[in-house]
Each structure stands twice: as C-alpha cells, then as structure tokens.
C-alpha positions in Angstrom: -7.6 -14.0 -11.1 -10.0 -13.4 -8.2 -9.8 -17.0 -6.2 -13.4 -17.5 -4.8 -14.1 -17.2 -1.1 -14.7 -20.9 -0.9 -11.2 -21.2 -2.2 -9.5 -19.3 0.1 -11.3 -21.6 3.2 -9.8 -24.6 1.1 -6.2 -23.3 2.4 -5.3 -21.3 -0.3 -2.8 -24.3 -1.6 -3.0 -23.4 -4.9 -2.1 -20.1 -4.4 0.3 -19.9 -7.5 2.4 -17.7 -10.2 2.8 -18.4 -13.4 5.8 -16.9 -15.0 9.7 -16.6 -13.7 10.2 -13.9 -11.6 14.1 -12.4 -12.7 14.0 -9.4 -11.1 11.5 -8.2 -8.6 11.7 -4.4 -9.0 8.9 -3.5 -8.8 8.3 0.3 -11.1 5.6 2.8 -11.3 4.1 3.7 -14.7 1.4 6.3 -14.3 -1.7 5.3 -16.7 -3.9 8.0 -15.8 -3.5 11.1 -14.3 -5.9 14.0 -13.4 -7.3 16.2 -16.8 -4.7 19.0 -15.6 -2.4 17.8 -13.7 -0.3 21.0 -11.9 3.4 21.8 -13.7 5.9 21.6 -11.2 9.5 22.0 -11.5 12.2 20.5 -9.5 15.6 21.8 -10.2 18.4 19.9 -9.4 19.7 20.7 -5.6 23.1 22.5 -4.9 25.9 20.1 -3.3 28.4 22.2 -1.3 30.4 19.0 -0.5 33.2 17.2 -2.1 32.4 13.6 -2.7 29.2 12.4 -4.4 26.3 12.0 -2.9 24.4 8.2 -3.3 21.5 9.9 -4.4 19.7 12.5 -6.1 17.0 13.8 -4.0 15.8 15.9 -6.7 15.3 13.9 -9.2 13.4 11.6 -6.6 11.1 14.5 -5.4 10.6 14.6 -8.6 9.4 11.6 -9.6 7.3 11.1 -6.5 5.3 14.1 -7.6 4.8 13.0 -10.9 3.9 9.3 -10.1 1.1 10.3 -7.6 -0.6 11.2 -10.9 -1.4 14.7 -9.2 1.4 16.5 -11.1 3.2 16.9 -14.0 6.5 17.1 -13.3 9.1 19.0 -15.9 12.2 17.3 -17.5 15.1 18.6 -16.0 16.6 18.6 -19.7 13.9 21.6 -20.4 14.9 23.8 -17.8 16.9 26.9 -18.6 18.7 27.4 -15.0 19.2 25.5 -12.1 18.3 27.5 -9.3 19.6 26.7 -5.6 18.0 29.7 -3.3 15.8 32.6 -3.6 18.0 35.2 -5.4 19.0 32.7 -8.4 15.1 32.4 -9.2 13.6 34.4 -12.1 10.2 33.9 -12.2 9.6 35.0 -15.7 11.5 31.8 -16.7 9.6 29.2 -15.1 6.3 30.6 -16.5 7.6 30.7 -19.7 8.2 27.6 -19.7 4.0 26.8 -18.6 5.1 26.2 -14.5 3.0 26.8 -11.9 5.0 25.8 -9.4 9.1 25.8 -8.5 11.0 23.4 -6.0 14.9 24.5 -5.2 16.7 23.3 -2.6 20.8 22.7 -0.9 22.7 20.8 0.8 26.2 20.9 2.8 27.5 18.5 4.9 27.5 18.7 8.6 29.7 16.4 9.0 31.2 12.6 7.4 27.7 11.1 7.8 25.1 13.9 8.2 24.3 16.2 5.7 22.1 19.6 5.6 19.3 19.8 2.9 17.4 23.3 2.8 14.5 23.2 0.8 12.4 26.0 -0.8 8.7 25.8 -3.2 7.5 28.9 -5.1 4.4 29.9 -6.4 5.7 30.9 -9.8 2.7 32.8 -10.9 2.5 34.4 -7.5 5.9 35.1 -7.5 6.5 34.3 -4.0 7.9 31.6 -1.8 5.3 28.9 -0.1 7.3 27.9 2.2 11.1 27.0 3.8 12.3 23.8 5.4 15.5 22.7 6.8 16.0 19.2 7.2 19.2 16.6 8.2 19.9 13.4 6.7 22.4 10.8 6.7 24.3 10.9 3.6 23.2 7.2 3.0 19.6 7.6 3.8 19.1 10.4 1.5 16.3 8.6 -0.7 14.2 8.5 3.1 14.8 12.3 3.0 13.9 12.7 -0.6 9.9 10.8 0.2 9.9 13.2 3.2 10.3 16.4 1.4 7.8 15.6 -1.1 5.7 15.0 1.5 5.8 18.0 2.8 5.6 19.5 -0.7 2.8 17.1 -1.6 0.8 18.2 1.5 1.3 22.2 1.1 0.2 21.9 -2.5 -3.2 20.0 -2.4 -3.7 19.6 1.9 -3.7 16.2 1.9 -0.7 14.1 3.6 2.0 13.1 1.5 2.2 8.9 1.9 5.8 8.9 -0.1 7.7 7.7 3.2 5.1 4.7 3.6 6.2 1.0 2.8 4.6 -1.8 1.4 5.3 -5.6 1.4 3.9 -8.1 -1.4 4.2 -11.6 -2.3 6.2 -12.8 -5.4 7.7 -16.3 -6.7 10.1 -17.4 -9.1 10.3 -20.6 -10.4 13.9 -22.2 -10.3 15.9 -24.3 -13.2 14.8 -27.7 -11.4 11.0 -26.1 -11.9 10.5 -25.6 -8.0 8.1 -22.5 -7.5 10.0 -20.1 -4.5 7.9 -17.5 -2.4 8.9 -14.4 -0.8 7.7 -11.5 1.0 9.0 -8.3 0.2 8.9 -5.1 1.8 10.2 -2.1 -0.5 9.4 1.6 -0.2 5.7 2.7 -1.8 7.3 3.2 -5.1 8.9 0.0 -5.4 12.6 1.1 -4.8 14.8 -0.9 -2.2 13.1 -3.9 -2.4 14.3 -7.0 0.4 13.2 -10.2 1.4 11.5 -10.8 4.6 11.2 -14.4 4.0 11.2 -16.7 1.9 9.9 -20.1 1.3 9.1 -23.4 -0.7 5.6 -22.8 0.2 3.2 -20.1 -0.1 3.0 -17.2 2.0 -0.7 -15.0 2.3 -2.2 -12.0 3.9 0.3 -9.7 4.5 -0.7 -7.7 7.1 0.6 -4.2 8.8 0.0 -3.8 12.5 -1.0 -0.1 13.1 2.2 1.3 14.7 4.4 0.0 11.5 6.9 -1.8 13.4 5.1 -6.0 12.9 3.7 -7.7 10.3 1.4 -11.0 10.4 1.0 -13.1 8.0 0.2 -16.8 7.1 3.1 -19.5 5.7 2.6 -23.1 4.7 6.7 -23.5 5.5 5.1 -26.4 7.3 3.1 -27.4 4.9 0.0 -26.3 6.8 -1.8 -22.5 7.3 0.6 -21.0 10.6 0.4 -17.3 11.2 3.5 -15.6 12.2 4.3 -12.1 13.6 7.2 -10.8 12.1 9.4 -7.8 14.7 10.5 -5.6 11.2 13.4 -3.8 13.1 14.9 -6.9 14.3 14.0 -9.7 12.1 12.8 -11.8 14.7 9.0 -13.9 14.2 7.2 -15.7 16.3 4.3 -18.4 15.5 0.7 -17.7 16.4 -1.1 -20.5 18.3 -1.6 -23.3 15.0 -4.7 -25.2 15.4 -5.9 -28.0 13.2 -7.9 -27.1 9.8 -7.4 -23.0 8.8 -5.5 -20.7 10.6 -5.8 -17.2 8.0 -6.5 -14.1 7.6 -4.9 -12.0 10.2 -5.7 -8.7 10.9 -4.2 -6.7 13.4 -6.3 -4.3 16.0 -5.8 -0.5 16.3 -4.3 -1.0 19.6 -2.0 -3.7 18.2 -2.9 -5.8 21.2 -5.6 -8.1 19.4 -5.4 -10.2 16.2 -8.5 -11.2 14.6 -7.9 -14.0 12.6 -10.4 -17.5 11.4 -9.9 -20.6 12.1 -11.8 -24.1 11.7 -10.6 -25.8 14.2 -14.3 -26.3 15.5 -15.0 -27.4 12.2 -16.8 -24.5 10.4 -14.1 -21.3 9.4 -15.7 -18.7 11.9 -13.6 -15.6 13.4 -12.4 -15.0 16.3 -9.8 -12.7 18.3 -7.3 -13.5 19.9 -5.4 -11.5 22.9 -1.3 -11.2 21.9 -1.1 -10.3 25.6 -3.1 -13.1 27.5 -3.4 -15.6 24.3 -7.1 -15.8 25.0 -9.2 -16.3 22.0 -12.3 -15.4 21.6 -15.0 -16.8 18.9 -17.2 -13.8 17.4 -19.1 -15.5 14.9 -21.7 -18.6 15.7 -22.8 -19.6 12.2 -23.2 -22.3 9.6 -21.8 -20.0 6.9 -18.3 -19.6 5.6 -17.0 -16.3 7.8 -14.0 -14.9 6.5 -11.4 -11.9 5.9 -12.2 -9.8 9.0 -10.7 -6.1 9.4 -11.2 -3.7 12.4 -12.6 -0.6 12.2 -10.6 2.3 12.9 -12.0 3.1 16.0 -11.6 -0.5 17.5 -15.6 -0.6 18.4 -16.6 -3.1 15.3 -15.2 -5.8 13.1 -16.0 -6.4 9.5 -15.9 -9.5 7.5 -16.6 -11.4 4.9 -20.0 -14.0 4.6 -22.0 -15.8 2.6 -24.6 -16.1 4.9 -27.0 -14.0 2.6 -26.7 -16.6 -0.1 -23.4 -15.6 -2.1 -20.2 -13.2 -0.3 -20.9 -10.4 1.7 -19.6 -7.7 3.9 -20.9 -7.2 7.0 -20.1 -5.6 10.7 -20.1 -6.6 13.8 -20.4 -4.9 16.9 -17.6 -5.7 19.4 -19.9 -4.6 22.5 -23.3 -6.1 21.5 -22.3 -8.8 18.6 -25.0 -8.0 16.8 -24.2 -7.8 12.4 -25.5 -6.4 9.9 -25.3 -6.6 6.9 -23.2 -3.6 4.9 -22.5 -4.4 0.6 -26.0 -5.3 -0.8 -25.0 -4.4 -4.5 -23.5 -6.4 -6.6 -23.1 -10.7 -6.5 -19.7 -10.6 -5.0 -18.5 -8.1 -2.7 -15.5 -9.2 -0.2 -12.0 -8.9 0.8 -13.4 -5.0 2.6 -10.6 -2.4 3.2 -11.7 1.0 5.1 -10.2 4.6 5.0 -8.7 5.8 8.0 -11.7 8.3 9.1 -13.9 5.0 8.8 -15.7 6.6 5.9 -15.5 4.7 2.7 -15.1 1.1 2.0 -12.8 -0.8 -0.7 -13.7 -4.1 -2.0 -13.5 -6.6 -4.7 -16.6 -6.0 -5.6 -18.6 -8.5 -9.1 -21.6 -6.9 -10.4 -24.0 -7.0 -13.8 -20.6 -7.6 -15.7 -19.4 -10.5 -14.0 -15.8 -9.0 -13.9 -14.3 -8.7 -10.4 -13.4 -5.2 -10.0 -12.0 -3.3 -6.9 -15.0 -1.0 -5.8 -15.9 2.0 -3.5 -18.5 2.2 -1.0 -19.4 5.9 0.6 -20.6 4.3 4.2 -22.3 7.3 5.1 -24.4 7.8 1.9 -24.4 4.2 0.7 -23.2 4.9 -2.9 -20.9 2.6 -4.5 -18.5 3.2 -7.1 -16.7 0.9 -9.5 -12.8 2.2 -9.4 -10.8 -0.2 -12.3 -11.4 -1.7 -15.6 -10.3 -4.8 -15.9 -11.4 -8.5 -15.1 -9.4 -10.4 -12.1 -8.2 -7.5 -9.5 -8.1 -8.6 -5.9 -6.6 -7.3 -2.3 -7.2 -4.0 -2.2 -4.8 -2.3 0.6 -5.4 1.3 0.9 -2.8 4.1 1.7 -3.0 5.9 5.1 -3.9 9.0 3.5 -7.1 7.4 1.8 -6.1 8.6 -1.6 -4.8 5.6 -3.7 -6.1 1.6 -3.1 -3.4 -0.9 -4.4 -4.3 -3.7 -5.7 -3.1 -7.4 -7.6 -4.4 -7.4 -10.8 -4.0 -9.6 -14.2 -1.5 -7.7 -17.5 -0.7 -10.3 -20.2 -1.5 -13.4 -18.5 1.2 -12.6 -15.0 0.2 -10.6 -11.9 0.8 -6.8 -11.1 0.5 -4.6 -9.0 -2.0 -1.3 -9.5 -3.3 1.6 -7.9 -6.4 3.9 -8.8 -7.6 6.8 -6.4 -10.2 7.0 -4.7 -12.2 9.0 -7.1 -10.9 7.0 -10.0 -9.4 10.0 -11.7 -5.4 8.9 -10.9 -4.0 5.5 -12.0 -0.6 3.9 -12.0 1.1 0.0 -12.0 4.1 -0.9 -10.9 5.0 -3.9 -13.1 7.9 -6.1 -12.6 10.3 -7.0 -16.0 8.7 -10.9 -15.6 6.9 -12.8 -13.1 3.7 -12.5 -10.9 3.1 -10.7 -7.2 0.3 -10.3 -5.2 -1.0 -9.3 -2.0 0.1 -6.5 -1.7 -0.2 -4.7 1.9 0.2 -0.4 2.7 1.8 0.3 5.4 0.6 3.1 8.1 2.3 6.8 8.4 5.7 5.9 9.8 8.0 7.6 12.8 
C-alpha cells in the first residue's frame, strides 16, 4: 500500500511484509505487450568447443527480447533449422514461419576462460544481414554477454538503448520459524536473475539509491534501531555511515556528479532538505519551511532539486533552483502526487500520483507540455525507479495481498511483473548504463 508522506517523516518503522519470503527470485511475466509486437527468431548459437558452456546465450537473448514487451520472440521448438552463419540461412523459411526478423550467432573458444561469440541479425523480409558483431566473453560471464548482445540487437531494431546489462537492487524480508521479520537488499540483474544480498538485517532497510556512475549505493538502515544512511562501495563490499543526527536521517539521493547527497533530516526539528558535500562533509539546508519537505531527487543536469511538499495544503512536487532557491511549484493535478522520478533528458516526470479515483497510481508528467498521464491500473503502487533509457518505470505494487514488483512503459503500451514464488519486496531502485 502507498504509506502516506506523513508516514514516511514518522521513520518509516512500520515499514513491513507480510508473507514468508522462500525464495527471492525474482521472474518476469510480460502482461502486456505492444498490439504487434515484431517476430524475432533466435536460433540456438553454434559451440565449436568441447565442454559445455554455463549458459545459453541464446535462449537468454531471447528472452530479453521477448520480456521487453517489444517482441515476440519464436519457440525454438518451432524452428525448422538452426542456422549458425550466413550461408546456412534460408530466408524463405523464417518467413514462412511469420518472422520478421533472424538472430544467428557462434562461438569458439579462445582459450580455457575466454571465449569468441560472433553474432549476426537479418532482416528476413529484406533478405539481408543488419548487421555483424564480434564479441569476447569469459566462459563464466556468458549471461553478461548475453544482455549485451541484446542490447545491441534491441538498439539496431527500434533506436533506442538496450537497458538489459542494467542492475537493480530491492528490498525483501522473510519471516523466520521463531516469527522474527529479516530484511535484505538485493541487487540482481534487471530481469531478476543472479540475485545476492548486499545486506541484511533485523531491521528495515529504505531508499535504495544508485549513485550515477554505478559503482555506490545509499541507503537508509535501522540496524541501530534508528534512521542511518550508509554508502555502500558495490565492487568491494565495503560501507560507510553518513553523518547520523538526531530525529530523521532519509531519503538519500545522490547528485550527477556523485560528489553531493541530498538527503532530509529533522534534526532542527521540522524534516527539511539539505545537501550534504561527500568531499568536505559540509551540509547545507535548502529548504526554510513549516511544511513537511521530503523525497528530494536532482535533476539531470545538477542545476535544480526536486522534492516532495505539502506546503500547498496536501503532497506536492516541486523544484528548486540550486543558484537562486527559489521553488515552484511543478504537479498541480491530482490530490497526491510525490515520490517524483525524471527521465534522463530531464523531460518527463514519474510519480505516485492519487487523483478523482482515490487509487494511488504511478503517473506521467510531459514537463515541457504539462500533460499528465496515468500509467497502471491498480490501487497501492509506490517507488517508481525509472530505467536509463526512459522506456520502462518499475515500480512496488500490491498482487493477492504480498508486494511485487512491476513495470509499465512510458506510453503505457508494454507491461510486465516480476513476482517472487511467496513473500513481499519493495523499493525497488534502476541502476544507470554500466562500464
């Protein structure tokens, strides 16, 4: 359910999930797809090798392309060869069999650890080949070379980045046989797959956030049975603890330079934001104001902040300059709008947004026009995180009474979830484009 902002500001203690979490693979199921999503084939890719390979890189290209709702990818069971380079593919085939498009592709070993993988796509009812790529992989992180290829597949078909390399971390729980609730943040790869545990706890964890270069995250723990923001180093493991003052400490949100953190506390008695300087530890208090201020975010640029206020009688979004301070006021439609996301051109806003329906959906506001657009169906969705392409917003919603995870586009035409087999997560965080 979508907690209030007044709830949040009380700490977020209650913060909770209801069922036992077993397993915490996380799976996408596509809901809803474009009308015509394009047929594309991916025949199985030719080994030259001797031992087995960990993985099957078509069959994961594959099932990128048909999870991003874009494509409708064909059974391999369906196909009637199994192509590997140009002069084993008859065209006539594939478009009998209703394809517009063909993926082949080969791989050799270059040595005990490193592997070759050539990669071709054909237009099938052009009859000609797109493009070519040769690639190199270690033979145990062939799954990282499968969500690059369709990337690069993804990208040549509709021009618009491929984000299956991207990561995302949530937060889930299990309750244990002596009926103690357990929290962890997980990272796994944007479909769910390799799933670990950053931390975990006794006590919740919130606000998952990516700093812009990939490499840190920030996020709030109550290990200590108070609000402390930590900045977690993801290739080495190692965290460090924010400054903790008295009263709130949440909401971190990391600057495009990755040298600031905006973050609110109450330590001066009403929650107000401020920034703070990783570099200096100087903190600086942006908002003077005897409403609740809340869930700030940085515009892409680095020039403004937005945030979260009730200052105009019920939640808000609004921006702030960083040169002049002035705000203004941006959402004006709707009772409820908060917990803002923007695209990375700065263009359109994502939001839990409550309108004439009184349901709290996860909405879309154009900045440049002003038009806003309601994006999902149901009743309780919350934390919108958008990926670095701008095409698909995660978000926590409600499925038979236990939290999932879901995505819509940005037009509303593509939706997926990625249930888990029990349990609840939540707060679910995209990461950037990665090195």
């Amino acid at each position: 359910m979508v907690m209030s902002i007044f709830k949040k500001l009380l700490f977020l203690l209650m913060f909770s999930f209801s069922s036992a979490l077993m397993a915490q693979q996380l799976v996408v199921e596509v809901t809803q797809g474009v009308e015509s999503p394009v047929p594309v084939a991916v025949a199985p890719f030719g080994w030259q090798g001797e031992a087995a390979l960990s993985d099957d890189i078509a069959g994961i290209i594959s099932q990128n392309l048909g999870r991003s709702g874009f494509f409708k990818s064909m059974s391999r069971e369906n196909m009637l060869s199994f192509p590997d380079r140009e002069e084993q593919v008859f065209f006539r085939d594939w478009r009998m069999m209703n394809q517009d498009y063909l993926v082949t592709g080969r791989m050799e070993p270059l040595s005990a650890s490193e592997v070759k993988i050539t990669f071709e796509l054909y237009d099938v009812l052009k009859e000609e080949r797109i493009l070519v790529r040769e690639v190199s992989a270690g033979s145990q992180n062939l799954r990282d070379a499968a969500h690059y290829i369709s990337d690069v597949i993804f990208e040549a078909l509709t021009g618009i980045k491929g984000a299956f390399s991207t990561r995302i971390v949530y937060v889930a729980a299990d309750r244990r046989d002596t009926d103690e609730q357990r929290y962890r943040l997980r990272l796994a790869d944007w479909d769910g797959e390799r799933a670990r545990t950053i931390l975990e706890s006794n006590e919740p964890i919130l606000s998952p956030a990516w700093s812009f270069d990939g490499t840190k995250l920030a996020y709030v723990s109550f290990e200590t049975t108070r609000p402390v923001i930590y900045i977690q180093h993801l290739a080495t493991g190692q965290r460090e603890q924010i400054q903790s003052f008295p009263g709130l400490n949440g909401a971190p949100a990391w600057s495009p330079d990755g040298h600031k953190l905006a973050l609110v506390l109450s330590k001066d008695g009403n929650p107000e934001i401020y920034v703070l300087d990783l570099r200096t530890h100087a903190l600086d208090r942006m908002t003077q104001s005897s409403a609740i201020d809340t869930e700030p975010f940085w515009a892409p640029d680095g020039k403004s902040i937005f945030f979260t206020s009730d200052r105009g009688g019920s939640p808000q979004i609004y921006r702030m300059d960083l040169s002049s301070r002035s705000v203004e006021r941006v959402t004006y439609e709707g009772s409820y709008n908060a917990r803002g996301r923007l695209t990375q051109d700065g263009r359109f806003l994502t939001m839990v947004h409550r309108g004439s329906s009184r349901r709290f959906q996860i909405a879309v506001q154009d900045l440049k026009s002003g038009r806003l657009d309601i994006l999902t169906n149901s009743d309780y969705d919350e934390s919108p995180s958008i990926a670095p392409n701008g095409s698909i917003v995660m978000y926590a919603t409600q499925e038979r009474g236990r939290g999932i995870l879901s995505a819509v586009s940005l037009d509303g035409r593509i939706r997926f979830s990625m249930p888990v087999p029990q349990g609840d997560v939540r707060e679910p965080a995209w990461s950037p484009f990665l090195q």
